[in-house]
C-alpha positions as CSV (number, residue, x, y, z in Angstrom):
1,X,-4.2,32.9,31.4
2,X,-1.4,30.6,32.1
3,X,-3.7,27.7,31.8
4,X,-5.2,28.8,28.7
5,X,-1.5,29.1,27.1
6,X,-0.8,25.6,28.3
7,X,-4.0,24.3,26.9
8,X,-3.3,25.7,23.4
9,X,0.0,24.6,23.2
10,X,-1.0,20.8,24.3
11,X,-4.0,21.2,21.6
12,X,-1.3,22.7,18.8
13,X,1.8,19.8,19.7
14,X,-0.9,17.0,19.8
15,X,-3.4,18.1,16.6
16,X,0.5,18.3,14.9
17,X,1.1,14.9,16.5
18,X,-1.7,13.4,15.1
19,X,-1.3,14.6,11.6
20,X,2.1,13.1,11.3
21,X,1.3,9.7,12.1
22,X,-2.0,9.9,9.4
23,X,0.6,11.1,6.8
24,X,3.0,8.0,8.2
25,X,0.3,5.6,7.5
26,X,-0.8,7.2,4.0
27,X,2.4,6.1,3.4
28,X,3.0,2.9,4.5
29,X,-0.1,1.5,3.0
30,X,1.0,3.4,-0.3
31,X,4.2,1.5,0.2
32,X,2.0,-2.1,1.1
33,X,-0.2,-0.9,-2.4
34,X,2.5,-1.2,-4.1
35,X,4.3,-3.9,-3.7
36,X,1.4,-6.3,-3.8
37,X,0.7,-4.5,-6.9
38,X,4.4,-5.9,-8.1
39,X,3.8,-9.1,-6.9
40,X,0.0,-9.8,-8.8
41,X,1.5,-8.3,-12.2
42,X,4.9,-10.3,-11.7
43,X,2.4,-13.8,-11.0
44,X,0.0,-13.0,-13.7
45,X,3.0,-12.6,-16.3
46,X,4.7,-16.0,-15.2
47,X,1.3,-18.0,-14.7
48,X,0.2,-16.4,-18.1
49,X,3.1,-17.5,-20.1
50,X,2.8,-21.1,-18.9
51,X,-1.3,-21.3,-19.1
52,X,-0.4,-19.9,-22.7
53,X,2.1,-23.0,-23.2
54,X,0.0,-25.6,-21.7
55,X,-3.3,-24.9,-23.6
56,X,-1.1,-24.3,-26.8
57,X,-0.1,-28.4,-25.9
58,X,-3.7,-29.3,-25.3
59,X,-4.8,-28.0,-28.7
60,X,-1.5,-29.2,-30.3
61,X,-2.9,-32.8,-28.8
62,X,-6.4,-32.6,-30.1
């Protein structure tokens, strides 16, 4: 019996375990999701503006 209680409690504390770190990571690549998110819409807005500018000089020139 006593062996029983110990397996159940190792199978509880390590399904638990196992549950938090998935959660953790969920997280963290929520967290990674987002800031490369931040950086592409920053690098698109700055590249944009100048692309704008240059071909705006091009067809100024033609």
């Amino acid at each position: 019996m006593l062996t029983f209680l110990s397996y159940v409690q190792t199978f509880l504390t390590r399904t638990r375990r196992e549950e938090n770190d998935r959660g953790a990571t969920a997280v963290e690549y929520g967290l990674m999701v987002a800031l490369i998110a931040i950086v592409i819409i920053a690098a698109v807005t700055l590249l944009g503006t100048n692309l704008a500018a240059l071909f705006q000089q091009i067809a100024d020139a033609l």
